[in-house]
VMD Tcl script that draws the C-alpha trace (Angstrom):
set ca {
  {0.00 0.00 0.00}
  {3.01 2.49 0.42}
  {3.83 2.19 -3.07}
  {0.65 2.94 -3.99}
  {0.38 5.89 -1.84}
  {3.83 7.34 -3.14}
  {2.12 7.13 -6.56}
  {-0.81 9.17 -5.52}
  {0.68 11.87 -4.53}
  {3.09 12.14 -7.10}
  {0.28 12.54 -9.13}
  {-1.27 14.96 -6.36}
  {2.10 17.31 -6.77}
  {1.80 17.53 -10.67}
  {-2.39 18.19 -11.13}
  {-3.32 21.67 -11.48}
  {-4.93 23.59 -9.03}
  {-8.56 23.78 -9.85}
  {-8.05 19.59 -9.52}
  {-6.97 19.74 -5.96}
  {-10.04 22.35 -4.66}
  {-12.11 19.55 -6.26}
  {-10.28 16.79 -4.48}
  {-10.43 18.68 -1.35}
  {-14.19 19.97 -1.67}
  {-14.66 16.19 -2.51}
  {-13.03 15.20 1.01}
  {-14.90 17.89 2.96}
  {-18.03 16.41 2.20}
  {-17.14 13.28 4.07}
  {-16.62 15.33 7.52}
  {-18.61 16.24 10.18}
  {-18.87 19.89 11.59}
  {-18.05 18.59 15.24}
  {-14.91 16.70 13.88}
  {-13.48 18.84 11.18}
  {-10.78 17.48 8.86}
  {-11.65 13.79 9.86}
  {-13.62 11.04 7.98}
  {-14.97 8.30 10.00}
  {-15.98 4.79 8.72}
  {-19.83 5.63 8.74}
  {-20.09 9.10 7.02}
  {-16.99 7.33 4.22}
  {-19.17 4.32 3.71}
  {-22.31 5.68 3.34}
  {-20.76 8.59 0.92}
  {-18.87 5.65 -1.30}
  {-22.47 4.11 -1.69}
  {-23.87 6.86 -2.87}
  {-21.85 8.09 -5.15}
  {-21.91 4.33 -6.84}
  {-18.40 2.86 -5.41}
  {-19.85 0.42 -2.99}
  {-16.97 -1.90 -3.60}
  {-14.73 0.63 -1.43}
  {-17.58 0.79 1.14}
  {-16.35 -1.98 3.44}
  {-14.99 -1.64 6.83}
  {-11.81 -3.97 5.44}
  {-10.99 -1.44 2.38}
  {-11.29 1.54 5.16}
  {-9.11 0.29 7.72}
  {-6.05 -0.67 4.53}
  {-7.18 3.00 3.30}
  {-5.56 4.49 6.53}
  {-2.53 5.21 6.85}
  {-2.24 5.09 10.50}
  {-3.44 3.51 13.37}
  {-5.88 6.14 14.06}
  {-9.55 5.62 13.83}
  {-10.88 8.29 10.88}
  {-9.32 8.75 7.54}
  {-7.54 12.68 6.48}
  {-6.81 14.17 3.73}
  {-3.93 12.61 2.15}
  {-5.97 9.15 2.47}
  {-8.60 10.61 -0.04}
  {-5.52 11.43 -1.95}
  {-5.35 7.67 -2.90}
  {-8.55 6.29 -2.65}
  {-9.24 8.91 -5.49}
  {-6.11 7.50 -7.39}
  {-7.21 3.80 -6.95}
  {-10.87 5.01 -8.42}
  {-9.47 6.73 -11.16}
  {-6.87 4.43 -11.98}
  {-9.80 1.60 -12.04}
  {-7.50 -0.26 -9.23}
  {-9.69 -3.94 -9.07}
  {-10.89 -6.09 -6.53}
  {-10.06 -9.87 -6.34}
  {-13.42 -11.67 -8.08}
  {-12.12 -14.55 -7.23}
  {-14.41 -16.70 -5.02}
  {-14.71 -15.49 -1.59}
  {-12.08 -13.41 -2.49}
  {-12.76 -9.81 -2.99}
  {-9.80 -8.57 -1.82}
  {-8.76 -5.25 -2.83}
  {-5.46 -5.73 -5.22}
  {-2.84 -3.96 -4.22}
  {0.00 -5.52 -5.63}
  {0.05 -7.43 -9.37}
  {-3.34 -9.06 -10.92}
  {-4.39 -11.08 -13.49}
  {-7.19 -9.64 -16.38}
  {-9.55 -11.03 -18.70}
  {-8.20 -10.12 -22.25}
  {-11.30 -10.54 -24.23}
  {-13.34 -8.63 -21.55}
  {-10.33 -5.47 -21.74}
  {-11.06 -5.59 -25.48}
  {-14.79 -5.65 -25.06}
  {-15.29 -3.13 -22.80}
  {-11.80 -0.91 -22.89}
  {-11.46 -1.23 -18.83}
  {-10.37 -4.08 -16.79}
  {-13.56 -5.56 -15.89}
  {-12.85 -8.71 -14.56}
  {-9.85 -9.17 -12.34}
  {-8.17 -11.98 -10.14}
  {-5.39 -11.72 -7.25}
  {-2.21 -14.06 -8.65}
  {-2.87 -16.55 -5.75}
  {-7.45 -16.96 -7.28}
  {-5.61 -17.58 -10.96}
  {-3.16 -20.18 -9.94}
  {-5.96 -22.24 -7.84}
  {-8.53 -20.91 -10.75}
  {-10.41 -19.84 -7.70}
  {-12.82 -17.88 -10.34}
  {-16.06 -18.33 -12.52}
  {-15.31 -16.62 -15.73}
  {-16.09 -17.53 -19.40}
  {-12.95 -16.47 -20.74}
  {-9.40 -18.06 -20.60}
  {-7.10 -15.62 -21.68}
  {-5.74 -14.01 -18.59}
  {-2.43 -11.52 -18.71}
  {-1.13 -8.74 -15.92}
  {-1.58 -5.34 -16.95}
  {2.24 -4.96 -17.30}
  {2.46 -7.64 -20.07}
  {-1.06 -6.52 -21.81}
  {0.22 -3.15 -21.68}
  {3.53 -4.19 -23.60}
  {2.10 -6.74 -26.34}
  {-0.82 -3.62 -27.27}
  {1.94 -1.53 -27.89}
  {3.34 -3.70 -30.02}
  {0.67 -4.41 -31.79}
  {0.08 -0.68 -32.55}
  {3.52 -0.33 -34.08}
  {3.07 -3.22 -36.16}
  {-0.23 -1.62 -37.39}
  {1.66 1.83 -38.04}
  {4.04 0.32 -39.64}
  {1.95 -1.63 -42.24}
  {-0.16 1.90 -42.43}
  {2.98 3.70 -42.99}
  {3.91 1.01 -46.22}
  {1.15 1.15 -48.05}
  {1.48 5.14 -47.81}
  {5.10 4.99 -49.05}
  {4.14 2.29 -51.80}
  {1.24 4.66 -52.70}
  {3.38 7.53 -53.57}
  {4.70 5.43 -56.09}
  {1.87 4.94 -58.04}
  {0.87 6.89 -61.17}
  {-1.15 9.77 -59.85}
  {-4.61 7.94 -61.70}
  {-4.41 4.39 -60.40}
  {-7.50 3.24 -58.73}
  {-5.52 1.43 -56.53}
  {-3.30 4.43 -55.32}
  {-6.88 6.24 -54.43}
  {-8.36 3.39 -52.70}
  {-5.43 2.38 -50.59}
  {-5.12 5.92 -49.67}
  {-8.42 6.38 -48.43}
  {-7.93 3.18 -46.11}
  {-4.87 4.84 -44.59}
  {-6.57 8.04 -43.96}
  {-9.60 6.58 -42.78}
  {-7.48 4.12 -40.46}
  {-8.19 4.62 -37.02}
  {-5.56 5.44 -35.09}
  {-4.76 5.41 -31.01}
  {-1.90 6.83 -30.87}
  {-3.86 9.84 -29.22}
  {-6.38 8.13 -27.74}
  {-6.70 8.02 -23.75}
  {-9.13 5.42 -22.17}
  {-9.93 7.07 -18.82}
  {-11.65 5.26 -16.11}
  {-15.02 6.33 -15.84}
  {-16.24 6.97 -12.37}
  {-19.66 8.18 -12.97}
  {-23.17 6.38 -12.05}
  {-26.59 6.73 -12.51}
  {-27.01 7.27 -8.71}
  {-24.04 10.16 -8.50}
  {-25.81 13.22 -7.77}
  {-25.18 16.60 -9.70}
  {-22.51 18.22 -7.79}
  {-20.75 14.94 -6.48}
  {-20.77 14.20 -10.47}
  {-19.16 17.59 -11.32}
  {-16.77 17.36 -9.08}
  {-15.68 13.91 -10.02}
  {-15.48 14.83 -13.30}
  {-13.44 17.88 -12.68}
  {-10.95 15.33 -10.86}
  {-11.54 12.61 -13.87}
  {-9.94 15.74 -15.99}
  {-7.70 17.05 -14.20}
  {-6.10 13.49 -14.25}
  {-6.98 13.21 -17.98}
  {-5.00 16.41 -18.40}
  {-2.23 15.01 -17.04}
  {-2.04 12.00 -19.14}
  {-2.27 13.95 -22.26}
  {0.70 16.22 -21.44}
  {2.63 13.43 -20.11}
  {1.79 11.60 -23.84}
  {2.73 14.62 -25.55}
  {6.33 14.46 -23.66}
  {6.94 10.83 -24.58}
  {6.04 11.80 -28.32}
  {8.86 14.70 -28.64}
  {11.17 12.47 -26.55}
}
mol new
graphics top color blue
foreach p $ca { graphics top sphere $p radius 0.5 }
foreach p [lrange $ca 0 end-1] q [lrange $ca 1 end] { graphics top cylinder $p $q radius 0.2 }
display resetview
């Protein structure tokens, strides 16, 4: 969980301003007036539900959430619990698992591809024992997934990027130049593209949603200009 915490706030010392008032506001409406700048376990459950995380609602996921031995969550714990909801950090489904993952995990390929989000994870100790119930076989850590999609996106650049070049070697009237051309344009590419975890649901209410959001970009923002960097690198 250190590690994890380390890596929220790196984050935390990078996002703009407007992105931390709406982390903060975000954390102020989990306190009490008579204890100010502390979050106990009831008001943090009951807030988690309603805004549609219910998975971090349990007494378990609170007590691993601080970072003390004190009773109530601060601050810097809403910190990370808003990197492990942004960052779509899983629970074990695993059976009688549903441990939250800190460490390394296991995902459903074919469910990644499906729906663009991890949305079915195991802890490494539910995939060795196949302690899960899942119609798919095809299983990889993020770290691995991460590296074969980015290899498969050069290869596809690559074969966009020769047919181009051949292209521009064809008389200026071949039906072949035209058509291949208008594939490679109309290619889609995701070179740019940025699949942030959604934390909206239907039962967020206006201003909890805003604010969310505002945090959802802020993050987004982040991403973008860190992508940009790599590019001119």
């Amino acid at each position: 969980m250190d590690d994890l915490r380390e890596t929220a706030f790196a984050y935390y010392d990078v996002i703009d301003d407007n992105t931390k008032q709406a982390i903060k506001a975000f954390s102020e409406q989990m306190e009490t007036e008579k204890l100010p700048n502390k979050i106990m376990f009831k008001e943090f459950s009951a807030y988690m539900k309603t805004i549609g995380f219910a998975q971090f609602s349990s007494k378990e996921f609170f007590d691993e959430l601080r970072a003390s031995k004190r009773d109530h969550l601060v601050y810097a714990d809403i910190i990370t619990l808003l990197y492990f909801i942004q960052s779509g950090r899983p629970f074990c489904r695993g059976y009688n698992c549903k441990d939250f993952i800190k460490g390394m995990y296991f995902t459903c390929v074919k469910c990644f591809e499906k729906e663009g989000d991890y949305s079915f994870n195991v802890c490494p100790s539910c995939y060795r024992a196949k302690n899960y119930n899942h119609g798919h076989e095809e299983f990889l850590d993020p770290t691995v997934m991460l590296r074969l999609k980015i290899k498969q996106e050069l290869t596809r650049q690559s074969s966009v990027n020769d047919i181009i070049n051949y292209n521009k070697l064809q008389p200026s009237g071949s039906n072949t130049s035209k058509s291949s051309s208008h594939h490679a344009q109309s290619s889609p590419s995701s070179s740019n593209a940025i699949v942030v975890h959604n934390p909206q649901r239907k039962t967020v209410k206006a201003d909890r949603a805003l604010q969310l959001m505002q945090i959802a970009v802020g993050f987004g923002n982040l991403v973008v200009a860190t992508s940009q960097l790599c590019t001119i690198m």
